[in-house]
C-alpha positions in Angstrom: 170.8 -63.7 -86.9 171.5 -67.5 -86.2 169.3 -68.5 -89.2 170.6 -66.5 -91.5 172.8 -67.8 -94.3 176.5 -67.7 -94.6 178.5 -64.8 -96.0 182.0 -64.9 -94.6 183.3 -64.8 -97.9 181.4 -62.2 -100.5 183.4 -62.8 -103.9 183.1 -60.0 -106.7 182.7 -60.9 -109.5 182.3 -58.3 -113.3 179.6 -59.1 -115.3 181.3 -58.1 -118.2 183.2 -61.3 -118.3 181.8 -64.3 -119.2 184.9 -66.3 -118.5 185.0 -65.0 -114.7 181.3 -65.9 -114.4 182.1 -69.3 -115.0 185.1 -69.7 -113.4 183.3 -68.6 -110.0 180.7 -70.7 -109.9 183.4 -73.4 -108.6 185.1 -71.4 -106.3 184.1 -71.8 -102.5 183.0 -68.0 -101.7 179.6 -68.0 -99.7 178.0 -65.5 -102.0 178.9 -64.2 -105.2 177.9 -60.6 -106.4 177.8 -60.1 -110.3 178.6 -56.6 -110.6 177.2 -53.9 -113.1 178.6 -51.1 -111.0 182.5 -50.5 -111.0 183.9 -53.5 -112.8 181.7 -52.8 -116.1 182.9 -49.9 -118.2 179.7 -47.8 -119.6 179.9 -49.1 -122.7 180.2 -53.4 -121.4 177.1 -52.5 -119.3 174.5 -53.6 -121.7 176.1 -57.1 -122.4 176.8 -57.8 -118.8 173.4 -58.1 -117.9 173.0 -60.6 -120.6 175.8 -62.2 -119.6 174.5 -62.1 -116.2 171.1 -63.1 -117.0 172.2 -66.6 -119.2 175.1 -67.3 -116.0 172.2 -67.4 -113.8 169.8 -69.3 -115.5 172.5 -72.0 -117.0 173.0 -72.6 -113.1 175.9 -74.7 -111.5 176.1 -71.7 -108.6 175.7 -74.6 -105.7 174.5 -73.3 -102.6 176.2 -69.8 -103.2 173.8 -67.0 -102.5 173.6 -65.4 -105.7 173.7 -61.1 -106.2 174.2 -58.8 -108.2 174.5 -55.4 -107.7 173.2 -53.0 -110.3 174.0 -49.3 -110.3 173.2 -46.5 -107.9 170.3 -44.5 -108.4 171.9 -41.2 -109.6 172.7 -42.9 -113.2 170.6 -43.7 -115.8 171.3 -47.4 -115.6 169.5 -48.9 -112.6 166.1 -49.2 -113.9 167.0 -50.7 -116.8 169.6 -53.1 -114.7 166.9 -54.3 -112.6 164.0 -54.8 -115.4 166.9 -56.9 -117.4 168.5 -59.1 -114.6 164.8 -59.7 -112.2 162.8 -60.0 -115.6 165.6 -62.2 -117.0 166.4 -64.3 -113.8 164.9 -63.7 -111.4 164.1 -66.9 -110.2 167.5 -68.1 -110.1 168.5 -64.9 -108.5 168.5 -64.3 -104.4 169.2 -60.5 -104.1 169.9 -57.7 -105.9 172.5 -54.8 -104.1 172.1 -51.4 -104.2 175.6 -49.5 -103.7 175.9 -45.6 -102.8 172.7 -46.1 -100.9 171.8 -42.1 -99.7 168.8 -42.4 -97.7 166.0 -44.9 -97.0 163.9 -43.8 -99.8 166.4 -44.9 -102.5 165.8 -48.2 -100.9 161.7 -47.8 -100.7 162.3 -47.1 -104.7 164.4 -50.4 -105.5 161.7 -52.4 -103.1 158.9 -51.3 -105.5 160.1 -51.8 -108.7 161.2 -54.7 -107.4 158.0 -55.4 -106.6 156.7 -54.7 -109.7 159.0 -57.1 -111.9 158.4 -59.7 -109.7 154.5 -59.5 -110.4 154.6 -58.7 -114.4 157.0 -62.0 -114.6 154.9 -64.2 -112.3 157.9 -64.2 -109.8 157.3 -64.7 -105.6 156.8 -61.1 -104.9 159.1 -60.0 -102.0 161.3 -63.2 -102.4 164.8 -61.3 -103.6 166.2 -59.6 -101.2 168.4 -56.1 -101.0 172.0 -55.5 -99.9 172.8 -51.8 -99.0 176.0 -50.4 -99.3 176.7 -47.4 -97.2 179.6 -45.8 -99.2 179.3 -42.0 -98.1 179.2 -39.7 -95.3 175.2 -39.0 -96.1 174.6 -42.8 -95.9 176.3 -43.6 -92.5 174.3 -40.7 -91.2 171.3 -42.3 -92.4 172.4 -46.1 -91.8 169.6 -46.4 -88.9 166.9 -45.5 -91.0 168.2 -47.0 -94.0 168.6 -50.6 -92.3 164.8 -50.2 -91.7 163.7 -49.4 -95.2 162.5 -52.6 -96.3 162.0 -56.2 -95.2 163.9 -57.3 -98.5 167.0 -55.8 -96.6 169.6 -59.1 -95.8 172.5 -57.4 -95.1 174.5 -53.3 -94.7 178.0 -53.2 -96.7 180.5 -51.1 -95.9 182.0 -49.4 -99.5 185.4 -47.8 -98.2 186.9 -46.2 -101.1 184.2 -44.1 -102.2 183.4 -43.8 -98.5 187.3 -42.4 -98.2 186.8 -40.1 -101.2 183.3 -38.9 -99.8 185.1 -37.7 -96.6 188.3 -36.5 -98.3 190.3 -38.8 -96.2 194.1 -39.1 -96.6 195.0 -41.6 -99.0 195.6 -45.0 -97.0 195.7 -48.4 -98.0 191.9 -48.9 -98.5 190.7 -51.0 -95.4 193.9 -50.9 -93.7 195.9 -49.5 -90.4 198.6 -46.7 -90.8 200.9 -46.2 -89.4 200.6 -42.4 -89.0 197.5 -43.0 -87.8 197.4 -43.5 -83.8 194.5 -46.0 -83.8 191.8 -47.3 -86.3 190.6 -44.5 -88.7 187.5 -47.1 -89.7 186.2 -48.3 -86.0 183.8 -45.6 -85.7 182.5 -46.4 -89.6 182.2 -49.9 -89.1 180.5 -49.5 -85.6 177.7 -47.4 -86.8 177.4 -50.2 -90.0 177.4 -53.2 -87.7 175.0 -51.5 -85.1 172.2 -50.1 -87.7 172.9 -54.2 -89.0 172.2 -55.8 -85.2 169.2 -53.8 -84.4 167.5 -54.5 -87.8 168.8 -58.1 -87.6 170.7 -58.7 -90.3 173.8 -59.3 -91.7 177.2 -56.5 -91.6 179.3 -57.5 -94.3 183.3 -55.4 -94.7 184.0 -54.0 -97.6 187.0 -55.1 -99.6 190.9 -55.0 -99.6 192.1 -53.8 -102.4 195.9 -55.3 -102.4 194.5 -58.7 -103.5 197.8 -60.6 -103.3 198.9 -59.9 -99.8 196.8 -61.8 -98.2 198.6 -62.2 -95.0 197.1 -57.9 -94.7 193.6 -59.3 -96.0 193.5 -61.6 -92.9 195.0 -58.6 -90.6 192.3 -56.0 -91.9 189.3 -58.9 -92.2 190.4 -60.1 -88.2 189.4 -56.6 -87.4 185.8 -56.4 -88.5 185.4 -60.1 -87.5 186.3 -59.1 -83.6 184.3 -56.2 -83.6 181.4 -59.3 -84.9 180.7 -58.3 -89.1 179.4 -61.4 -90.7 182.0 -61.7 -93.8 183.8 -59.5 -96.1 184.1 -59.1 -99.9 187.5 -60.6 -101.8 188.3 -59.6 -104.9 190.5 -62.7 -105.9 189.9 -66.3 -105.3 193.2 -66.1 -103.2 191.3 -64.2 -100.3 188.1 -67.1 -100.5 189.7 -69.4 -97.6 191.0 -66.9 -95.5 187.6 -64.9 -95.2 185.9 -68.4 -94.8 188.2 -69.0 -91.6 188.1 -65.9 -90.2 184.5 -65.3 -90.1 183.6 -68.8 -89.0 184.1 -69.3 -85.3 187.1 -71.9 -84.4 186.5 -75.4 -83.5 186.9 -75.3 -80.1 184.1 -72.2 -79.6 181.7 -73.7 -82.0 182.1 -76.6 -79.7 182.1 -74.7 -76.7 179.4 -72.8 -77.8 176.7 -76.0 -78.2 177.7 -77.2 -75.4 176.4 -74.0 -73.6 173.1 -74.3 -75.3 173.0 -77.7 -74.0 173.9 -77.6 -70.3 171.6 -74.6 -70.3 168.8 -76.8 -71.7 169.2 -79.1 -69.3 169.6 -77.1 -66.5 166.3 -74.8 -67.0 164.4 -78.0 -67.6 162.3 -80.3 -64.9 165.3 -82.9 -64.9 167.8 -80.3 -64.6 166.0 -78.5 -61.3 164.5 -76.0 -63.5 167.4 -73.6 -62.6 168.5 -70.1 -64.0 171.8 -70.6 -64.0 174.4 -73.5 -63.7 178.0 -74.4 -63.8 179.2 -76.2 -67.0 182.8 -77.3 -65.7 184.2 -74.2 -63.7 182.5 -72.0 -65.9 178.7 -70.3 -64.6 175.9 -70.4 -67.5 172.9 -68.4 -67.7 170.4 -66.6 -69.8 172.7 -64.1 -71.2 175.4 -67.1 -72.0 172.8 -68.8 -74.0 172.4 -65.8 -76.1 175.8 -65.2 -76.6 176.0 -69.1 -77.7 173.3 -68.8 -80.0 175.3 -66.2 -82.4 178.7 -68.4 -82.4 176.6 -71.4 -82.7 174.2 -70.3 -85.1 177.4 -68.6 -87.3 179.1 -72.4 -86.9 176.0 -73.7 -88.6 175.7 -71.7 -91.7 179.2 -72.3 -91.9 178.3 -76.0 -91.9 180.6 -76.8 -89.1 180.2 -80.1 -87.1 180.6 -80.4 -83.6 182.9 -82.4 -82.1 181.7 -82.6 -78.4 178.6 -84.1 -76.6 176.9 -82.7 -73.6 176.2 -85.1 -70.6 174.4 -84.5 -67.9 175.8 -84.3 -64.2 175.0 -87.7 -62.6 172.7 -86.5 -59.0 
């Protein structure tokens, strides 16, 4: 997980508008998706994969990890979304996402036609990766097996409002705590999500908030899935870029904190350090399961390209 790349912030982005294309390769999201699913009307579909196709290749996209998510497999448009985009751009392209993802074998069937654009263009076979989005009741039940589909598989999505609609929920504020509600309607959705993530070892990524100009309830729903430890969440408007950014990254002070750990615990194991299993870093006792638990905050400080502020000494004898 540590040296995996960034996605605190996951912006969306329709494919069927050249003008948004552009506009988003300047803005500082993590990842961009270009979406042929819900934000392209039937008819746009066809020119958004051109569009998509020549907003890859013209470049300009930074160090943003670039996706686009075609269309699920029960329409007639995902073969023909992933022959278009991978044959058009593929090497300009990092991952292509699959949404209302059922069962493994819908991801076993985008892994070989993947496959098989990547060798009739002359492309790295196996180099794009997959992001599944779990978006019904069928496809939490099967998160475990599909998080284990494929080694293309970078990260599991959580869709919540056709998730919602799959399990007739009440209407809510998509993402959000109710009121009527005594507790969190979503902690048992987004725990089965970020566990199928951890023990594949990739990336859990929140699904969006749909009231994109309050963003003081983006950060109170996105805080929620951060805690519980989801990588990043989607934002629908550039408004909800720097708050995602902030909330998925650790703080100074534990990035800090956490390097430090990795350090003393370095030292401490080591021949100078009296090859010891555990050790006191100021009043605080450090051992094997502290390093681990420094490796995730630092290793999520890094992608974020945080810089620490701190040094570790050693203890004079």
């Amino acid at each position: 997980m540590a040296e995996l790349r960034s996605r605190r912030s996951n912006l969306a982005v329709p494919g069927s508008n050249p003008r948004f294309l552009e506009k988003a390769k300047g803005l500082p999201a993590d990842q961009v998706f270009l979406d042929l699913e819900d934000a392209c009307a039937p008819l746009a579909k066809p020119g958004a994969r051109k569009n998509i196709v020549a907003a890859l290749n013209e470049g300009g996209w930074g160090e943003k990890i670039r996706t686009v998510r075609v269309n699920d497999w029960t329409t007639e448009w995902t073969f023909q979304d992933v022959i278009e985009v991978v044959g058009g751009a593929g090497a300009n392209l990092d991952c292509i996402m699959l949404p209302k993802v059922q069962d493994a074998g819908q991801v076993q069937a985008l892994d070989m036609l993947l496959t098989q654009v990547e060798k009739a263009h002359g492309l790295e076979v196996g180099k794009i990766g997959i992001e599944a989005q779990i978006e019904t009741a069928q496809g939490l039940i099967n998160v475990n097996q599909i998080a284990f589909a494929s080694p293309r598989i970078e990260t599991i999505i959580y869709g919540p409002a056709d998730f919602m609609a799959s399990i007739n929920m009440k209407s809510l504020v998509v993402g959000a705590l109710h009121p009527d509600y005594p507790g969190d309607p979503f902690h048992y959705i987004l725990m089965q999500i970020l566990m199928a993530a951890r023990a594949r070892g990739v990336q859990a990524i929140d699904g969006p908030f749909l009231q994109v100009r309050d963003v003081p309830a983006f950060e109170e729903v996105a805080k929620r899935s951060a805690m519980l430890g989801f990588d990043g969440k989607w934002v629908l408007h550039p408004g909800q870029i720097d708050a995602a950014n902030e909330i998925y990254a650790p703080s100074q002070e534990d990035y800090d904190h956490a390097e430090l750990i990795l350090d003393a615990y370095e030292w401490a194991t080591s021949e100078a350090g009296g090859k010891k299993g555990s050790a006191m870093l100021g009043d605080e006792m450090i051992d094997e399961a502290s390093r681990k638990m420094a490796l995730v905050i630092a290793g999520k400080g890094r992608a974020a390209g945080m810089a620490r502020t701190s040094s570790f000494t050693p203890p004079e004898e």
